[in-house]
VOBA-1610 file (N, C-alpha, C; in pm, whole numbers, padded with zeros to 5 digits, always signed):
BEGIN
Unk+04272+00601+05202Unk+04227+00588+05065Unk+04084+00536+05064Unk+04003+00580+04996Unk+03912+00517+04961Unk+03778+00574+05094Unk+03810+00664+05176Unk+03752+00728+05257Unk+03744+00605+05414Unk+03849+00528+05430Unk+03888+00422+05506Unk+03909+00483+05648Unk+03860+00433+05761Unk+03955+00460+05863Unk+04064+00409+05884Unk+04157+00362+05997Unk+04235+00277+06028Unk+04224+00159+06075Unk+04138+00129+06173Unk+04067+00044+06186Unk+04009-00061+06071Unk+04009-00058+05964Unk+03928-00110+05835Unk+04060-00165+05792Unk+04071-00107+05705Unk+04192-00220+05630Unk+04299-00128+05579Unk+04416-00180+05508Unk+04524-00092+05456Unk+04590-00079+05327Unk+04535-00173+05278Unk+04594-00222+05132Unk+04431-00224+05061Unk+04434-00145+04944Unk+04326-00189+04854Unk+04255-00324+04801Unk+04352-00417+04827Unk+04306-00529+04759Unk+04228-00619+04875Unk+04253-00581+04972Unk+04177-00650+05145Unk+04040-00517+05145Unk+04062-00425+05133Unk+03910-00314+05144Unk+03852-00372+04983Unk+03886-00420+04861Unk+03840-00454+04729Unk+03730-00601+04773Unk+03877-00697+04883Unk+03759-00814+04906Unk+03671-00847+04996Unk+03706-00712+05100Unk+03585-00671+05190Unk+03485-00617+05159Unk+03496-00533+05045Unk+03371-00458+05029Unk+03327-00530+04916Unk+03326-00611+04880Unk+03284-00706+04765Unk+03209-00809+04850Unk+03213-00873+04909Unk+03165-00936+05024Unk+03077-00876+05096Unk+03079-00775+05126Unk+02947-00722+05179Unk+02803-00656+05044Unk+02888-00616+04965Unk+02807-00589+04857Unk+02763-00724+04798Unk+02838-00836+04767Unk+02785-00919+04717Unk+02769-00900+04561Unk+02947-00883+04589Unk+02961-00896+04366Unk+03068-00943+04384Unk+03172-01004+04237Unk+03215-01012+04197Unk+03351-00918+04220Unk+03463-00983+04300Unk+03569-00925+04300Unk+03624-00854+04160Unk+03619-00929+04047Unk+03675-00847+03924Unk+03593-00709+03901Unk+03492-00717+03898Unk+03374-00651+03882Unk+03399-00522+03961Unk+03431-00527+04055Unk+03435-00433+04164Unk+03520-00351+04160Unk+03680-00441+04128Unk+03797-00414+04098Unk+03789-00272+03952Unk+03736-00375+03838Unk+03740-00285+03734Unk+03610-00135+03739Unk+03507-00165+03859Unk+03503+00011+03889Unk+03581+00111+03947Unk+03643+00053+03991Unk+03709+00133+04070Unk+03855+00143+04000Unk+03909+00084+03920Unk+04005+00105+03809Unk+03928+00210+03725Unk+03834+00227+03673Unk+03747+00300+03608Unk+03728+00443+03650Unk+03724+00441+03785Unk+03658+00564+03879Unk+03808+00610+03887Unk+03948+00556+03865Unk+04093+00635+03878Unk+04113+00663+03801Unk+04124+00552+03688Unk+04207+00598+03562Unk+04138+00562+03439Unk+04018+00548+03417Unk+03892+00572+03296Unk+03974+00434+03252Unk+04014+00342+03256Unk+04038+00228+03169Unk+04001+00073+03259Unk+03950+00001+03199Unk+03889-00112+03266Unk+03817-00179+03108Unk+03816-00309+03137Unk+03765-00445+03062Unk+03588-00406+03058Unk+03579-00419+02965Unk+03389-00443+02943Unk+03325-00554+02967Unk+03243-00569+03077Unk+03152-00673+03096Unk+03029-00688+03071Unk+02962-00786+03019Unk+02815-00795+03011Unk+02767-00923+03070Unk+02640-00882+03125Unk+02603-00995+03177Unk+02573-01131+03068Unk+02551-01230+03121Unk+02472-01306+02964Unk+02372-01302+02914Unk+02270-01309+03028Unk+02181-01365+03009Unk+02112-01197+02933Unk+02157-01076+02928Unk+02151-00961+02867Unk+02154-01002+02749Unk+02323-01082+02690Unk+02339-01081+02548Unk+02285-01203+02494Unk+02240-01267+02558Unk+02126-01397+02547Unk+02019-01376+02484Unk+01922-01217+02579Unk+01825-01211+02492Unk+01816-01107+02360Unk+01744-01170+02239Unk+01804-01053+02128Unk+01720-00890+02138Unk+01619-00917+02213Unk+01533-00840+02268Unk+01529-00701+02251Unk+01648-00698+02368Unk+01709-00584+02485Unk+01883-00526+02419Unk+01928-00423+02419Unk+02065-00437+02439Unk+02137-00426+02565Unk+02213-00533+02573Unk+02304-00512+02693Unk+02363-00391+02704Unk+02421-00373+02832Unk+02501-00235+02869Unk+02593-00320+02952Unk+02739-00238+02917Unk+02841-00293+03031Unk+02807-00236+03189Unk+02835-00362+03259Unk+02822-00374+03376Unk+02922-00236+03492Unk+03027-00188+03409Unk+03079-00093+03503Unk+03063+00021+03410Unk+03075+00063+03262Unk+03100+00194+03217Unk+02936+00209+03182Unk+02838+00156+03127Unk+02718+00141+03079Unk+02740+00162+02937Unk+02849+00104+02845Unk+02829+00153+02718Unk+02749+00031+02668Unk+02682+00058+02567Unk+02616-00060+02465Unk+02701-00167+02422Unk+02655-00283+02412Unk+02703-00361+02326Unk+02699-00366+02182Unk+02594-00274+02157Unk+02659-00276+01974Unk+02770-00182+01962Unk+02756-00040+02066Unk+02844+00008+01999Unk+02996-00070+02058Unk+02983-00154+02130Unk+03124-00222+02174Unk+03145-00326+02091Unk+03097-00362+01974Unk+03101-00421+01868Unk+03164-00370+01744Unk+03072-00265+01773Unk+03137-00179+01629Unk+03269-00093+01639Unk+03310-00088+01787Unk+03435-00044+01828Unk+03563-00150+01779Unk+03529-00292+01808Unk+03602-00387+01802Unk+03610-00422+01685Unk+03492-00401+01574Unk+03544-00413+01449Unk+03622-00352+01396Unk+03619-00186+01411Unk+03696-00078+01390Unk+03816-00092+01382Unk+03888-00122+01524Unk+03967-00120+01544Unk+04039-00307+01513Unk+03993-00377+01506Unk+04060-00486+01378Unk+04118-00467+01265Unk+03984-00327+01154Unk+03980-00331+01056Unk+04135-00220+01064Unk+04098-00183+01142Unk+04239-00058+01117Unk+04370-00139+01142Unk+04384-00197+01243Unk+04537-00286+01229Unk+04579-00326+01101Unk+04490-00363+00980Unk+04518-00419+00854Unk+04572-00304+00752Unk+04490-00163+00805Unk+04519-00076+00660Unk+04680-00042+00686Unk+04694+00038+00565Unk+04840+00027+00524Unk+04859+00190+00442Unk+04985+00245+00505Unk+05013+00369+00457Unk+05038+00365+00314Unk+04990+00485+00188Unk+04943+00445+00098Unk+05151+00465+00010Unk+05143+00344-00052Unk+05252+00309-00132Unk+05273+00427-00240Unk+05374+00517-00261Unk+05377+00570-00397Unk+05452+00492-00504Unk+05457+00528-00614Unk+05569+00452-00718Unk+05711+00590-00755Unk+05776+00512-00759Unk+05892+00543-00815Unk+05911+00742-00849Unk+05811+00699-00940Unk+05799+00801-01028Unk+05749+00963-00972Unk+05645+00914-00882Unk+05601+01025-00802Unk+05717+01023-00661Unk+05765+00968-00624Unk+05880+00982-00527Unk+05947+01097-00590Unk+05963+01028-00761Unk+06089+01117-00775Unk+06059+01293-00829Unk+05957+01309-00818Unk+05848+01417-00882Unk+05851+01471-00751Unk+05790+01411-00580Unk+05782+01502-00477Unk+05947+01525-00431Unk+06064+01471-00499Unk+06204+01473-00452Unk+06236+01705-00481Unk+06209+01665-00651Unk+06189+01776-00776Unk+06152+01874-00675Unk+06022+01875-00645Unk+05958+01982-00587Unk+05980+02020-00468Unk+06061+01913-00379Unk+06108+01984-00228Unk+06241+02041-00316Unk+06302+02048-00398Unk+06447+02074-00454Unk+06447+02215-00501Unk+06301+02271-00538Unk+06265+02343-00626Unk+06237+02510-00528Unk+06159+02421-00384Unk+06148+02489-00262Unk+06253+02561-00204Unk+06380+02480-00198Unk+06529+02455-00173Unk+06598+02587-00247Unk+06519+02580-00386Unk+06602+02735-00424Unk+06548+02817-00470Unk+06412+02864-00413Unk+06349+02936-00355Unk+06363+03019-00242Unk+06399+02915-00154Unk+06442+02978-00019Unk+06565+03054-00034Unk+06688+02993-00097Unk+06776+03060-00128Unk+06792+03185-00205Unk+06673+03195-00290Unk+06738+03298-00376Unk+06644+03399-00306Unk+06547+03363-00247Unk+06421+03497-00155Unk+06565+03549-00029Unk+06656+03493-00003Unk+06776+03512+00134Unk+06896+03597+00047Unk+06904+03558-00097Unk+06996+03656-00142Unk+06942+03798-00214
//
């Protein structure tokens, strides 16, 4: 895996803290590219001292997306947990009941 000989290592997580160690990053960091590079899903990182200055926009450290738009993702998706499928009253329930009923013998009488 991972273009390994035998000699090297055997388990991902010993080649993850070997080759992190020689690269000289951040085991998580490393981890979530290569979660990234399998299965497109991994945590967004930014450096700080990026979102420190108002300057510049940060970019995540493994996918390169922006931080605004990883802002405006996170609002999004807040704002959507709250909305709510839209309520009818009574009345129109009983009006779309009518009209599937109406369909109902339609079908029947187009079969006789």
């Amino acid at each position: 895996m991972f273009g390994l000989n035998s000699k090297e290592t055997t388990t991902v997580s010993e080649y993850i803290e070997k080759k992190s160690k020689l690269i000289q990053k951040k085991n998580k960091i490393f981890r979530a590219k290569i979660n990234h590079a399998l299965r497109g899903e991994h945590k967004h990182y930014f450096s700080k001292k990026d979102v420190a200055s108002q300057n510049q926009n940060a970019r995540c450290k493994i996918c390169g997306m922006l931080l605004s738009e990883f802002r405006v993702q996170r609002r999004f998706e807040n704002w959507t947990s709250y909305l709510r499928p839209v309520h009818k009253t009574q009345t129109q329930l009983a009006e779309q009941q009518l009209a599937g009923n109406d369909k109902v013998k339609e079908v029947i009488s187009d079969a006789s």
